[in-house]
C-alpha positions in Angstrom: 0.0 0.0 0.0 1.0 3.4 -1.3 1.1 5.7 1.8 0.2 9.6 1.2 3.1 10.9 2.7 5.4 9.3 0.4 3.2 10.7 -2.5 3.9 14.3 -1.1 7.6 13.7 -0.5 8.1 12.2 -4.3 5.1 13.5 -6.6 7.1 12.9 -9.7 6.0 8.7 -9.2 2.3 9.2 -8.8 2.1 8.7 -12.7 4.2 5.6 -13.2 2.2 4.2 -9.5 -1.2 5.1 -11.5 0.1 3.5 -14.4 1.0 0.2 -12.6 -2.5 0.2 -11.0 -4.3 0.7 -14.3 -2.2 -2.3 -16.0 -2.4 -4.4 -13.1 -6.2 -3.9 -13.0 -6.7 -4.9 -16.6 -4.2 -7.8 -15.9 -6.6 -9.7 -13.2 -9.3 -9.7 -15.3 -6.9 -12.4 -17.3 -6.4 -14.8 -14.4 -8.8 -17.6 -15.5 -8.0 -20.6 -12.3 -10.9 -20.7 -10.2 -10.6 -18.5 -6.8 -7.7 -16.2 -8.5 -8.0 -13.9 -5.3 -6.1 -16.3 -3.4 -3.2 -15.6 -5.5 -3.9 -11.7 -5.6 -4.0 -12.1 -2.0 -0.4 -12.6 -1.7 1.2 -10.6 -5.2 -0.5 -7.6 -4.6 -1.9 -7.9 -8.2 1.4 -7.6 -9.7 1.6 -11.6 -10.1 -1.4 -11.1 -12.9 0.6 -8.2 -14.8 3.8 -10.6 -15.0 1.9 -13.4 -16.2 -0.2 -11.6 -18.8 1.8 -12.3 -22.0 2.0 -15.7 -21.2 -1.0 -18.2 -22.7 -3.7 -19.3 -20.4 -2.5 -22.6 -19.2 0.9 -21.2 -18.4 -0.6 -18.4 -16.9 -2.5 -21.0 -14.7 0.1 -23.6 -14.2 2.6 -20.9 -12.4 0.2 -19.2 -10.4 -1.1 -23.2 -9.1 2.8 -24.0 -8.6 3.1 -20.4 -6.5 -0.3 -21.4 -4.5 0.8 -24.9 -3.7 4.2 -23.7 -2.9 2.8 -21.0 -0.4 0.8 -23.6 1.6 3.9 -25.7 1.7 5.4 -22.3 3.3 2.3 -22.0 5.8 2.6 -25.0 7.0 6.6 -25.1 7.8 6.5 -21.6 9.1 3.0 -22.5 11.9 5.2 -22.9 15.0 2.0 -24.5 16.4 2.4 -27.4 14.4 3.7 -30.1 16.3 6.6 -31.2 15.0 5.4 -35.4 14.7 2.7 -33.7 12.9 3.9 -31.4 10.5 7.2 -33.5 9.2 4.6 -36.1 7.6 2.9 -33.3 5.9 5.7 -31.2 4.6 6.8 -34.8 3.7 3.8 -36.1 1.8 2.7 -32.4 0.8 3.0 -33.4 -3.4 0.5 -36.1 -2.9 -2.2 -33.8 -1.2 -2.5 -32.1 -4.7 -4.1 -34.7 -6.3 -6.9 -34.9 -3.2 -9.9 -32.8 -4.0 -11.0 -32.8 -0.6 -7.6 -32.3 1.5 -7.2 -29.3 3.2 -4.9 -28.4 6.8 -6.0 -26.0 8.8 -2.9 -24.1 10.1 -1.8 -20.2 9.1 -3.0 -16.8 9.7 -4.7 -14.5 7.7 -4.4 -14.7 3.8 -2.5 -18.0 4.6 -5.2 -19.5 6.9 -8.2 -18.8 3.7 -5.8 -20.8 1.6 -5.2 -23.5 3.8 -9.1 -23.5 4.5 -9.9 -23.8 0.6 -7.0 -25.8 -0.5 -9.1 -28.0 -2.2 -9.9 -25.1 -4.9 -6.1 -25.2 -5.6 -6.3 -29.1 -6.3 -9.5 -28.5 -8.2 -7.5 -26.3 -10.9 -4.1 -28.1 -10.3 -6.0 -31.1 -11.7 -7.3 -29.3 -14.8 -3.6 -28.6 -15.6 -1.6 -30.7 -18.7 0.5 -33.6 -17.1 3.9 -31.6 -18.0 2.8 -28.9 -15.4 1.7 -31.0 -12.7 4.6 -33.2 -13.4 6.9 -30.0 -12.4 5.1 -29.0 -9.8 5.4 -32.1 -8.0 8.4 -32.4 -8.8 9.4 -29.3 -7.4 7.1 -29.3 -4.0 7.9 -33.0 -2.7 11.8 -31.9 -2.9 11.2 -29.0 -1.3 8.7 -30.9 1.6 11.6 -33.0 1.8 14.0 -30.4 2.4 12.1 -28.3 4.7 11.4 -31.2 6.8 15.4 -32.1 7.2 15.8 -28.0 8.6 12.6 -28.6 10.7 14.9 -31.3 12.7 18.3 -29.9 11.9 19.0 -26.1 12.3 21.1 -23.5 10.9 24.4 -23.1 12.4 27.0 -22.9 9.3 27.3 -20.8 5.7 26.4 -24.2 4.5 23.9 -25.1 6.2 22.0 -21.9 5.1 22.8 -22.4 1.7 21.6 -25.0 1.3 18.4 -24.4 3.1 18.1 -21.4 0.7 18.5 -23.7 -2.1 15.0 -26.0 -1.4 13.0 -22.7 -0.2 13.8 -20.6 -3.3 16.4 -22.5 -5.4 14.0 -25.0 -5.8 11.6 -22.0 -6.9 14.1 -20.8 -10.0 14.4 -24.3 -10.6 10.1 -25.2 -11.0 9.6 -22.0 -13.1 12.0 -23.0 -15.8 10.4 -26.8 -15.8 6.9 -25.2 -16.2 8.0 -22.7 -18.8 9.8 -26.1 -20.7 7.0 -27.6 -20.7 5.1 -25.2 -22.4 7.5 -24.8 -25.0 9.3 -21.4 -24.2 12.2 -22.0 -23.0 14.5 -24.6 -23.4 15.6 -26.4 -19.6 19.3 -24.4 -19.3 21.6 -25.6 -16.7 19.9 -25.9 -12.7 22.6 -25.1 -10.9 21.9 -21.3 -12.6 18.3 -21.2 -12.2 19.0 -22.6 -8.5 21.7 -19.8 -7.8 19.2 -16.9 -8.9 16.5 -18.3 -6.6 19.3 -18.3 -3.5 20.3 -15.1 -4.5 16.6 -13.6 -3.8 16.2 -15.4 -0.3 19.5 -14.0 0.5 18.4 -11.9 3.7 18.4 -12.8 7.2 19.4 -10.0 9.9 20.5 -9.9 13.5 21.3 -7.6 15.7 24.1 -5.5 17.8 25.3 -2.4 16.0 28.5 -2.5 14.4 28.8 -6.4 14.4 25.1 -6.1 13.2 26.2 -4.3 9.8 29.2 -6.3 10.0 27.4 -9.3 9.6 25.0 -7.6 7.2 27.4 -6.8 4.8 29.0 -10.4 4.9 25.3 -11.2 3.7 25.1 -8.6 0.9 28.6 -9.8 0.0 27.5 -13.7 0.0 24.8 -12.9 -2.3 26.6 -11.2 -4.7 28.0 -14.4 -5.3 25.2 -15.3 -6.7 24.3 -12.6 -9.2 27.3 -13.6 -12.0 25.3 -16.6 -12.7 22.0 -14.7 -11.7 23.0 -12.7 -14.9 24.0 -15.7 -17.0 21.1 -17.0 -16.1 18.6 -14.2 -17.6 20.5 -13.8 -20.4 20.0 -17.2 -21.7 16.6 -16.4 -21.6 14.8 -16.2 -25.5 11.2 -15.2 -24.7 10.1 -11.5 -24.0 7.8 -12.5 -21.5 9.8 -15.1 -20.0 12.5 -12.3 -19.4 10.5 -10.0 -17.7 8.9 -12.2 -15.6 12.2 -13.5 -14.6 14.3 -10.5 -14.1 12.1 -7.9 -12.3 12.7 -9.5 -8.6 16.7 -9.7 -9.1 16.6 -6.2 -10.4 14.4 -5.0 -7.7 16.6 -7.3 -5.0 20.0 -5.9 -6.2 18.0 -2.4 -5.4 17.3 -3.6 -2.1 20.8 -5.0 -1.4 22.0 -1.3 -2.4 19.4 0.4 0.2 20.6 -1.9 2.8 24.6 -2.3 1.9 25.9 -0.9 5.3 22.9 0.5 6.8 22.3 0.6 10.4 18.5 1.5 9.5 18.2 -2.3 8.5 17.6 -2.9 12.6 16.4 0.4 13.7 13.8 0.9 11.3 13.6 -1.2 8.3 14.7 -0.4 4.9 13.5 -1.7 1.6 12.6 0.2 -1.5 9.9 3.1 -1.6 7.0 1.6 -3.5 6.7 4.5 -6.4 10.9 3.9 -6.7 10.0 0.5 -7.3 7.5 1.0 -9.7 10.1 3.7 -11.6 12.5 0.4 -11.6 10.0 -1.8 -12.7 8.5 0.1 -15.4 11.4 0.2 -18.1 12.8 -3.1 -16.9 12.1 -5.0 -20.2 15.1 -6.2 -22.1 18.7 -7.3 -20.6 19.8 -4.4 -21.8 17.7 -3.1 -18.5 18.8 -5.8 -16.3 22.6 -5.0 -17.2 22.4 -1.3 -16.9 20.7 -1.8 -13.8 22.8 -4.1 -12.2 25.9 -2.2 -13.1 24.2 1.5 -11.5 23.3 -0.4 -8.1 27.0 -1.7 -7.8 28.2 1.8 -8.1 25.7 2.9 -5.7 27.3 -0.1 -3.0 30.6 0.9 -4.2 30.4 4.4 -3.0 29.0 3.0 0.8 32.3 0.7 1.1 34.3 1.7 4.2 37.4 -0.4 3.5 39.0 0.4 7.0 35.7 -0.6 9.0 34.8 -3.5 7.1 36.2 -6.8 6.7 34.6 -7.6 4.1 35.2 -5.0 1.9 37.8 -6.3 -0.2 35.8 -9.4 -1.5 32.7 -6.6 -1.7 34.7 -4.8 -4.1 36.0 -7.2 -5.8 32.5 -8.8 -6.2 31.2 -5.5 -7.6 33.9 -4.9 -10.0 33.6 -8.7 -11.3 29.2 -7.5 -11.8 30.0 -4.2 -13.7 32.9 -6.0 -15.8 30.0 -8.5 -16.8 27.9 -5.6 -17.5 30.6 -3.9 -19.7 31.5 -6.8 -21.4 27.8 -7.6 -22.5 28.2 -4.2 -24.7 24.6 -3.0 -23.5 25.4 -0.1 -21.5 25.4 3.0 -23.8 22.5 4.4 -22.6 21.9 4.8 -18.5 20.0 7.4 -18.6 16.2 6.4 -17.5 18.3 5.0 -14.5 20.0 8.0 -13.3 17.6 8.7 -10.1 18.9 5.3 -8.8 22.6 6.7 -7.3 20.4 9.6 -5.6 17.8 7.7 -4.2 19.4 4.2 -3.1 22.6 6.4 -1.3 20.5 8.7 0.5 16.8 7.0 1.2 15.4 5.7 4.3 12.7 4.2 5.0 11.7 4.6 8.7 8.2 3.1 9.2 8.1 0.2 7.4 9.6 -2.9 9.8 12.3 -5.3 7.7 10.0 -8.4 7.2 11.5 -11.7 6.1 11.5 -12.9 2.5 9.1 -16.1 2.6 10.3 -18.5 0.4 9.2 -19.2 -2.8 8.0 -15.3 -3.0 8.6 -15.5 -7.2 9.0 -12.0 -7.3 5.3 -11.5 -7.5 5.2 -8.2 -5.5 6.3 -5.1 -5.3 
């Protein structure tokens, strides 16, 4: 939700927010699965103007694979779940598809109605082509299977998060290139490169304690960077329009919000993430790699100017990871024209958001909001 007092501070982005509404309006009206508000529920709408250009049983299968994903997320993240009775479920979660009559009460809010009417996703999920449901499965009984283990086993290494970023949003990248293979627009690429963009996305996790706080904050924004080399390759492999767009608007917008939070205190005072008419100004031109690279390359010069090498030990490897994304950027011979994305040094250096709380990511978000 748009907030008035941001539309005071930055009038210049009620247009492009109006224009976002007014497309994503006309998009719903193209969701065609049966109870599409449970989707809208969760993407703020956007979901529907991302999946427009695709045909209607694509459209379907990835907003089903998003749904059935999101319940699988309900029930790993309802701490009243007892954990004898929520392993079998994450465990056995692919099967439940196929029931018509399943449901699990568990959840709150907008995750409760969709537990509750679960058996409206299976209704559509049945309707599907095999190749989708095949994917889907696929996808959400690895992903049970993984959530499970970290239900059991916690988080105590670099590894260990890893890899439980890699069956909560990995596994995400991973799902959305088998669906859009099956459907004949995009040939399956490599996993390990759909697997690192979805890591790179969940990359954020904060604690707490001042300096060591943004200490340990900017070892996080400097582990994800990792990531965004083959994030890149990735996307660039990529031969469909719509596929593109669909696929590159969260890592744009997530190497945005790794630029707003790059050694910012204000990540645990306040929260930080990007204003919502900045992100529309982002999202609105972001159509071509020629977008993603020029992007990519302004926000590492935004993170390059916040580097404080003598206060940070991390900084060299920060560097050098930001000079390795805007040699990629150079290389790809797409960045002669910067100029729609000049606002992005101003605003990502200087802006602070300080009434909006720093939420987690839930997995297996699919950039489907803003």
């Amino acid at each position: 939700m748009v907030r008035l007092g941001e539309i005071l501070k930055h009038p210049d982005e009620l247009h492009v927010l109006l224009k976002l509404k007014a497309a994503v309006k006309h998009a719903e009206k193209q969701i065609t699965i049966t109870n599409s508000h449970l989707l809208n529920n969760f993407s703020n709408g956007v979901a529907a103007l991302l999946l427009q250009p695709f045909d209607p049983q694509l459209r379907n299968a990835v907003c089903l694979f998003y749904l059935v994903l999101r319940a699988l997320d309900t029930v790993e993240d309802d701490t009243s779940i007892p954990t004898e009775v929520k392993l079998p479920i994450l465990i056995d979660f692919h099967r439940h598809v196929y029931d018509r009559n399943w449901h699990f009460s568990c959840g709150t809010k907008d995750c409760k109605i969709l537990m509750d009417q679960f058996h409206h996703v299976s209704t559509a999920f049945l309707q599907l082509e095999k190749g989708y449901q095949e994917a889907i499965v696929d996808i959400t009984k690895t992903m049970g299977t993984g959530m499970a283990k970290f239900i059991c086993k916690e988080v105590q290494t670099m590894d260990d998060y890893v890899e439980y970023c890699h069956y909560v949003a990995g596994l995400v990248g991973t799902g959305l290139f088998k669906l859009f293979k099956a459907s004949g627009k995009q040939n399956l690429g490599p996993e390990n490169l759909s697997n690192e963009m979805g890591i790179f996305l969940q990359y954020f996790q904060y604690e707490e304690n001042s300096a060591k706080a943004v200490q340990c904050l900017n070892e996080m924004v400097t582990n994800a960077l990792r990531h965004v080399e083959d994030c890149l390759k990735h996307m660039s492999a990529l031969k469909d329009n719509a596929v593109l767009r669909f696929c590159a608007i969260r890592p744009v917008l997530a190497m945005g919000t790794l630029a707003l939070c790059y050694n910012n205190i204000d990540v645990f005072k306040t929260g930080v993430k990007l204003r919502s008419g900045l992100a529309a100004k982002i999202y609105d031109p972001t159509r071509t790699m020629t977008d993603v690279y020029n992007a990519f390359f302004e926000f590492a010069s935004v993170m390059k100017s916040k580097v404080v090498e003598m206060e940070d030990p991390h900084s060299m490897e920060t560097l050098s990871k930001l000079n390795q994304i805007q040699d990629i950027c150079r290389k790809s011979g797409f960045l002669n024209n910067r100029n729609y994305l000049h606002f992005l040094r101003y605003e990502c250096c200087s802006y602070k958001d300080t009434s909006v709380a720093a939420t987690k990511s839930g997995p297996c978000s699919l950039g489907l909001s803003v």
